[in-house]
C-alpha positions in Angstrom: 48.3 -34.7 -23.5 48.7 -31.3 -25.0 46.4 -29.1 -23.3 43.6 -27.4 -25.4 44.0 -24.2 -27.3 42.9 -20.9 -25.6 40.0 -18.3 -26.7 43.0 -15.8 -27.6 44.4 -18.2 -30.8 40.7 -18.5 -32.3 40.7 -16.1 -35.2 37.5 -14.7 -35.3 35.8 -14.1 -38.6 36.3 -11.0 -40.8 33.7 -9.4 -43.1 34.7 -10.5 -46.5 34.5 -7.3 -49.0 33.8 -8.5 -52.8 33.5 -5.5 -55.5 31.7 -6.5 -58.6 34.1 -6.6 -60.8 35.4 -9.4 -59.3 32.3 -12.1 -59.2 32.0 -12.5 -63.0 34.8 -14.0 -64.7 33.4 -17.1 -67.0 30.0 -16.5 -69.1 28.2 -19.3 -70.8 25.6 -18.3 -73.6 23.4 -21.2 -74.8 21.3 -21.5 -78.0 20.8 -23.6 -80.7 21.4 -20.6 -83.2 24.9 -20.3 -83.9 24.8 -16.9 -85.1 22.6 -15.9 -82.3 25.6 -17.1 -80.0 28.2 -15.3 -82.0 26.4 -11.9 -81.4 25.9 -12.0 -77.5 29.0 -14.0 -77.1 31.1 -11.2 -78.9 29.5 -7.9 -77.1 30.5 -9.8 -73.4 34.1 -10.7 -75.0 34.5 -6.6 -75.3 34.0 -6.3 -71.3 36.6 -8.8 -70.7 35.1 -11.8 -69.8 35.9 -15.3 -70.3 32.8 -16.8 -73.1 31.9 -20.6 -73.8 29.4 -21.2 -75.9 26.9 -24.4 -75.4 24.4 -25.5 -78.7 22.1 -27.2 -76.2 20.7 -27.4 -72.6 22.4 -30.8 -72.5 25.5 -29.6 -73.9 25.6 -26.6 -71.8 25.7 -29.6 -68.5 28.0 -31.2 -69.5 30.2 -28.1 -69.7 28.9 -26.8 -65.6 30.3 -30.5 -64.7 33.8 -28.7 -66.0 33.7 -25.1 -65.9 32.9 -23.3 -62.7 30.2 -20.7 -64.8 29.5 -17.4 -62.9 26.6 -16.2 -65.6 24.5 -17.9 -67.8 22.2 -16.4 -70.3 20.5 -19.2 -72.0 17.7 -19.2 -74.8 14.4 -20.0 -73.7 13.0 -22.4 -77.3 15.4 -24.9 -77.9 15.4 -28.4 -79.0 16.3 -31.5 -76.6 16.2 -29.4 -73.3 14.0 -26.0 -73.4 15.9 -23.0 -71.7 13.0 -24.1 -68.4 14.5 -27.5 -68.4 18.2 -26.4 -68.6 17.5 -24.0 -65.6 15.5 -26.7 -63.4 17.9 -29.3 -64.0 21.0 -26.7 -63.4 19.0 -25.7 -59.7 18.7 -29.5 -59.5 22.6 -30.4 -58.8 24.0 -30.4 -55.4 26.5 -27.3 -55.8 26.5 -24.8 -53.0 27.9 -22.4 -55.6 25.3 -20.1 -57.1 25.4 -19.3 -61.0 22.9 -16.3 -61.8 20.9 -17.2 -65.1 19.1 -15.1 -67.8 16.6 -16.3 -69.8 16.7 -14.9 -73.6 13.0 -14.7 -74.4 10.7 -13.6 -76.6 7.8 -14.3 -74.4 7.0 -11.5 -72.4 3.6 -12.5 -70.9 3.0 -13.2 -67.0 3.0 -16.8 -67.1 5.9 -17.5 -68.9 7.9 -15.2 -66.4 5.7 -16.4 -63.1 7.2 -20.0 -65.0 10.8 -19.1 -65.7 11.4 -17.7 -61.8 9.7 -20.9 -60.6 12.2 -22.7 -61.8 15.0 -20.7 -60.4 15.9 -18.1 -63.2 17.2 -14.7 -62.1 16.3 -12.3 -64.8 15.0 -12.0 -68.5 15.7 -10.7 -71.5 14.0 -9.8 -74.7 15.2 -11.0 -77.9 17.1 -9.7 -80.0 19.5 -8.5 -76.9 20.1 -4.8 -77.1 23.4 -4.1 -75.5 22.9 -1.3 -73.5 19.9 -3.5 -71.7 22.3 -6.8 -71.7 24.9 -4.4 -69.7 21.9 -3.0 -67.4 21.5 -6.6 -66.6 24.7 -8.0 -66.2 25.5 -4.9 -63.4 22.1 -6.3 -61.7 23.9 -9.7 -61.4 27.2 -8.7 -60.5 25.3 -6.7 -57.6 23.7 -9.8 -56.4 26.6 -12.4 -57.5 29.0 -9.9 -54.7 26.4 -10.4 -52.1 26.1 -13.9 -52.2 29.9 -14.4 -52.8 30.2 -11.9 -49.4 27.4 -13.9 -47.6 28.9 -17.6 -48.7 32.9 -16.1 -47.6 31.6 -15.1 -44.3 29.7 -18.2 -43.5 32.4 -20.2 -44.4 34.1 -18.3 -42.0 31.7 -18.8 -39.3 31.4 -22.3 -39.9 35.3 -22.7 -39.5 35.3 -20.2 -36.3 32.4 -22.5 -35.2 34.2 -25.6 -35.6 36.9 -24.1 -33.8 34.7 -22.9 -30.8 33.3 -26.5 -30.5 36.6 -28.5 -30.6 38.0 -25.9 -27.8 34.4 -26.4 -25.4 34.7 -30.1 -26.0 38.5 -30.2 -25.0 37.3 -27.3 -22.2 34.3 -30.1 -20.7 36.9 -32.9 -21.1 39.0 -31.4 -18.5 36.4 -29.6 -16.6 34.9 -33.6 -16.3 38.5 -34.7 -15.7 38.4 -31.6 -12.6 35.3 -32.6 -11.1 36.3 -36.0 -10.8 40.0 -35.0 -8.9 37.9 -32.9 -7.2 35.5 -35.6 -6.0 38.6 -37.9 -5.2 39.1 -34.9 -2.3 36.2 -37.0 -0.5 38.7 -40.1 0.3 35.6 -41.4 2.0 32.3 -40.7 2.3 31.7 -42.7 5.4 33.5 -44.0 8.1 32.9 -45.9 11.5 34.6 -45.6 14.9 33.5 -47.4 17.7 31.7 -44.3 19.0 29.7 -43.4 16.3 30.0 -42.8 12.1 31.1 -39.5 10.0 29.1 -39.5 6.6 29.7 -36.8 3.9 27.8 -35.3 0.7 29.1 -32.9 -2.1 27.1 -31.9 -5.0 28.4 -29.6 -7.0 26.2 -27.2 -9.1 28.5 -27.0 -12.0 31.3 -29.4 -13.1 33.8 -28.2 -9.9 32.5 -26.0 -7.1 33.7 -23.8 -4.1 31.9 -26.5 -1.5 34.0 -28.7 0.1 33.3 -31.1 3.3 35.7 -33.7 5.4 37.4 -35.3 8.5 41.0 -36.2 9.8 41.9 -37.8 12.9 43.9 -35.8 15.3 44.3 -38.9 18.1 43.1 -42.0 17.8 40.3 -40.9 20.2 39.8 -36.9 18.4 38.8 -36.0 15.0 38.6 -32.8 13.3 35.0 -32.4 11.0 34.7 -29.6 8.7 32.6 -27.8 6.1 33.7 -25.0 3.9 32.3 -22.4 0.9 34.3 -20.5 -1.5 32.6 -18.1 -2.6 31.4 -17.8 -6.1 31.3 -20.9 -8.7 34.0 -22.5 -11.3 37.3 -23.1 -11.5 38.8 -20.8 -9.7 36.6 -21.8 -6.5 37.2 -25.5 -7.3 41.0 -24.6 -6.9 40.5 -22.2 -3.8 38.6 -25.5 -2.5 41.9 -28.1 -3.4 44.2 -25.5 -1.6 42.1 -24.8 1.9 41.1 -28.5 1.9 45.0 -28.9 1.6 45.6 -26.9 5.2 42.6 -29.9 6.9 44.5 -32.9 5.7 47.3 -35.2 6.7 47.7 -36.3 10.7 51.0 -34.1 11.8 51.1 -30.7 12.7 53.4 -29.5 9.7 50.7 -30.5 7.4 47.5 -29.7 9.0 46.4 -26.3 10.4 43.4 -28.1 13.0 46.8 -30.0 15.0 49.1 -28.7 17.1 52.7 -30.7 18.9 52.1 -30.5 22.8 54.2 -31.8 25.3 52.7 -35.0 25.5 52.3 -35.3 21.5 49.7 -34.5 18.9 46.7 -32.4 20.1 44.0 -30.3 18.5 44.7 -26.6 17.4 41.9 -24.4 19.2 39.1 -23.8 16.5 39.2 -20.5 16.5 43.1 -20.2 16.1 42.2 -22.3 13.0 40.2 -20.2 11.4 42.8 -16.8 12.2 45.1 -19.2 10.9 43.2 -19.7 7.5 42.2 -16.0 7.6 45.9 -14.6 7.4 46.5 -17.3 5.2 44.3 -16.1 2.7 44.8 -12.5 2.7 48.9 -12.4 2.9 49.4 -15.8 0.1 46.5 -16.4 -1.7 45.3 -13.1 -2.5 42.0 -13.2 -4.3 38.6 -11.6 -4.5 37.0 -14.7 -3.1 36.1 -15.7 0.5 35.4 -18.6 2.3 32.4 -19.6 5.1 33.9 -22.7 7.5 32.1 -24.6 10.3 35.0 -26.8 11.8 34.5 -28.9 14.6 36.9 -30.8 17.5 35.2 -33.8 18.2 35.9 -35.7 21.4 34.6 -39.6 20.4 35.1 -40.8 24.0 32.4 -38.4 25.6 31.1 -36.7 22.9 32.6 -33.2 23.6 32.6 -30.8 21.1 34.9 -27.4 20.0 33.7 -25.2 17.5 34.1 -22.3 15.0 31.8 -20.7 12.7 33.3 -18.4 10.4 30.0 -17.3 8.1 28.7 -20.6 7.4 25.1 -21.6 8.0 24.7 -22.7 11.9 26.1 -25.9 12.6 22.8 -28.1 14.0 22.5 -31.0 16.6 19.7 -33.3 16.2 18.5 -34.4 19.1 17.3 -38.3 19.8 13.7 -37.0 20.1 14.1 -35.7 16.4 14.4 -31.9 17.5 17.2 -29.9 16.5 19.1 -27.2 18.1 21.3 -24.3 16.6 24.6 -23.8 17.1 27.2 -20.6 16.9 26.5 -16.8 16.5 27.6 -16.2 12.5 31.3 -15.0 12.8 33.0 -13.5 10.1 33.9 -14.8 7.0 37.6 -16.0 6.3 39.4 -14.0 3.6 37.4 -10.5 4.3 39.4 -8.6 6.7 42.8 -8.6 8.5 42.7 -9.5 12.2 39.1 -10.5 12.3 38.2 -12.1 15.2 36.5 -15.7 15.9 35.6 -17.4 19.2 35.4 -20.8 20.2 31.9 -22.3 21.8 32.2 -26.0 23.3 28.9 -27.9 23.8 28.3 -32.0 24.1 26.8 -34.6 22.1 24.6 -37.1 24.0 24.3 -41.2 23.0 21.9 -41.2 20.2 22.3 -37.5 19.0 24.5 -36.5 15.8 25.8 -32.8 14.3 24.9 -31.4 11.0 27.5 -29.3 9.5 25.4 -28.2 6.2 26.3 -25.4 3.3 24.0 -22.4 2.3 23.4 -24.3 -1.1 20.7 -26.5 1.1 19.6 -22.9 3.5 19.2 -20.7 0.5 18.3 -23.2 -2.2 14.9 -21.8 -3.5 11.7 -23.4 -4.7 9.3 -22.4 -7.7 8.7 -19.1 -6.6 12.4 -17.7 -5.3 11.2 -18.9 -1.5 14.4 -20.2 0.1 14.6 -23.0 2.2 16.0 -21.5 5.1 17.0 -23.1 8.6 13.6 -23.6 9.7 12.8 -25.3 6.1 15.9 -27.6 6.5 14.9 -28.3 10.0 11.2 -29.8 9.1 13.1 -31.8 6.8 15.2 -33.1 9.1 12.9 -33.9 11.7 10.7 -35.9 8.6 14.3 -38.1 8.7 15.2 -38.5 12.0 14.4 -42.6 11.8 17.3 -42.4 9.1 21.1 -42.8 9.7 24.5 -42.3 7.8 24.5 -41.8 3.8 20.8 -42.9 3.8 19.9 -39.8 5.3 22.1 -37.3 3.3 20.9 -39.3 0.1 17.2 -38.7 1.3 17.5 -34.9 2.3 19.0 -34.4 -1.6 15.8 -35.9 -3.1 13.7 -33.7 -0.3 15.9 -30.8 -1.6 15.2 -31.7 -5.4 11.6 -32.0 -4.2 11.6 -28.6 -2.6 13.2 -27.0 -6.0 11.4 -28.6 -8.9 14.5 -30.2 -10.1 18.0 -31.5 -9.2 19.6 -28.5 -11.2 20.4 -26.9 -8.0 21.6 -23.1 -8.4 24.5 -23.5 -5.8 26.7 -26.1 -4.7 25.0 -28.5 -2.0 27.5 -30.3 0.7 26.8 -31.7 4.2 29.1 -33.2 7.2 27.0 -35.4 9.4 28.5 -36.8 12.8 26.4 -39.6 14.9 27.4 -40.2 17.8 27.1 -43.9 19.7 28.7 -43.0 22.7 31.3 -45.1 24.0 31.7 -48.5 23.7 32.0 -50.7 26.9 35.0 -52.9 27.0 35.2 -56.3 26.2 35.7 -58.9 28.9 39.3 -60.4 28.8 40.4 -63.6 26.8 41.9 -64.9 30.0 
């Protein structure tokens, strides 16, 4: 597929310049008195322009179904078809171009005029026409023929610009859809069983593709590495940040994936916090954008429940407790991508039978309701307690309708992810076949 033109080929509109001279070329005088026609007919050959001559409003019809007429001066008294009934029928057709018409008139009281402009004529004039006043009114026509020819140019323009604008945002969403949905296929799964417990995962971006990103690998068959990460800002250019870091966090060998290191006795897990320098050089030597990222990444042990952590400027990691309470995790740490040599630490703590960790992005801590409150950790925590009966994608699916509920709406301002671990606790062995 040919990708979709850019903003720089879409020729903007230019300001069309018409001089008067220009807008009236052909000039149709009507009336039913031959000589009458002859006369006006022969003082608008003199200015050079181009003269039919019609007997009759009907006539004169037939001929604007031919001619493209920039001027009409048309006798008011006429059999058949009255001057009124030649310029209502003329306003009548469907023809975006506009003709100006004079009325030739002997009437000169209110009425008649109020009449003659209801109907959609321009100007009158008195018979018999004096010249200089014919040419006084032609100029007034020209002036308003070049306006509307200027006006009618530039909308056609616009229109066409328009058109333009809306075939490159429908081509733009198509692909922005098409992103979202590569991005989404990031999340192989959503949820997954071990023996010892589950991981379950949420993304919500705020836009079509955001800078959130959540996931797990396994680093032994008995280890696995959970994380949650935030580019900053919104758009493309986080959604791509997001498909490069969540590149380092994927695959099960050490060449591909920054969170496992080769020991002596095989595969092992790389100390958090050499994960996140790792990530942090990574970004400022390669990658080398504006942007940072915020990253909770967590070593889990499945067999006793062991945990190693970072926190690199995400929102505390949380462990809810069997009883429903929750306790916070970390000290802050720096962001990743900010400064060179910035330091992180690793913490360890353990996760009992029955408890579970909540690695969750600042779209849920700072999502605000009506009034510009945020949610905050304490906010996210009464939530959570409310849920604490709930397990797996049922719970993540319930604390996004709490969130909605807390904001008026599911138009959330920033992207929303969540990592959730539950841990079982390990599973005694089964008895022998023999």
């Amino acid at each position: 597929m040919s990708p979709p033109a850019s903003f720089s080929s879409i020729e903007l509109p230019t300001v069309a310049t018409v001089t008067p001279e220009q807008v009236i070329r052909n000039v149709l005088v009507v009336d039913d008195s031959r000589a009458q026609r002859m006369l006006v007919a022969a003082g608008l050959r003199d200015r050079g322009f181009t003269v039919f001559q019609a007997a009759s409003g009907i006539e004169a019809l037939a001929l604007c179904d031919r001619i493209e007429f920039d001027l009409i001066l048309s006798d008011w008294m006429m059999p058949e078809m009255t001057g009124i009934e030649f310029c209502h029928a003329l306003r009548e057709r469907a023809d975006d171009r506009y003709i100006y018409f004079i009325l030739l008139t002997s009437k000169s009281d209110k009425a008649a005029v109020a009449e003659g402009l209801d109907v959609g004529a321009d100007d009158f004039l008195a018979k018999p026409v004096d010249s200089g006043e014919l040419r006084a009114r032609i100029k007034a026509g020209e002036r308003v023929l070049a306006m509307e020819r200027m006006l009618r140019g530039n909308n056609e323009l616009l229109t066409d610009t328009l058109i333009k604008l809306r075939t490159l945002y429908d081509a733009l969403d198509r692909d922005l859809v098409d992103a979202r949905n590569l991005q989404q296929s990031l999340l192989r799964e959503r949820h997954h069983s071990y023996p010892e417990g589950a991981i379950s995962l949420i993304l919500r971006p705020s836009g079509h593709v955001g800078g959130d990103m959540v996931g797990f690998f396994d680093i032994t068959p008995t280890l696995t590495g959970l994380y949650g990460f935030d580019v900053s800002g919104h758009g493309v250019t986080s959604a791509l940040m997001t498909a490069r870091l969540s590149g380092l966090l994927s695959g099960a060998s050490a060449d591909q994936n920054l969170a496992i290191t080769r020991g002596p006795d095989g595969l092992m897990g790389t100390d958090p916090a050499q994960v996140a320098h790792q990530m942090n050089q990574l970004m400022l030597s390669e990658i080398q954008t504006d942007r940072y990222v915020t990253l909770a990444y967590a070593e889990l042990d499945r067999l006793d429940g062991t945990l190693r952590m970072v926190q690199a400027g995400h929102p505390h990691p949380m462990i809810q407790h069997a009883s429903g309470n929750l306790s916070i995790l970390g000290s802050g740490g720096l962001p990743i991508g900010l400064l060179e040599g910035a330091d992180y630490s690793t913490f360890e703590t353990r996760l009992r039978p029955g408890e579970r960790l909540i690695l969750a992005s600042d779209g849920i801590t700072e999502c605000p309701d009506p009034r510009g409150v945020e949610l905050g950790h304490e906010g996210l925590q009464r939530i959570l307690k409310r849920l604490s009966d709930l397990r797996g994608n049922a719970l993540l699916e319930a604390l996004m309708w709490e969130l909605a509920r807390w904001h008026g709406g599911e138009d959330f301002p920033d992207d929303v992810s969540c990592a959730l671990f539950e841990y079982d606790g390990p599973q005694p062995a089964q008895p022998s076949a023999d």
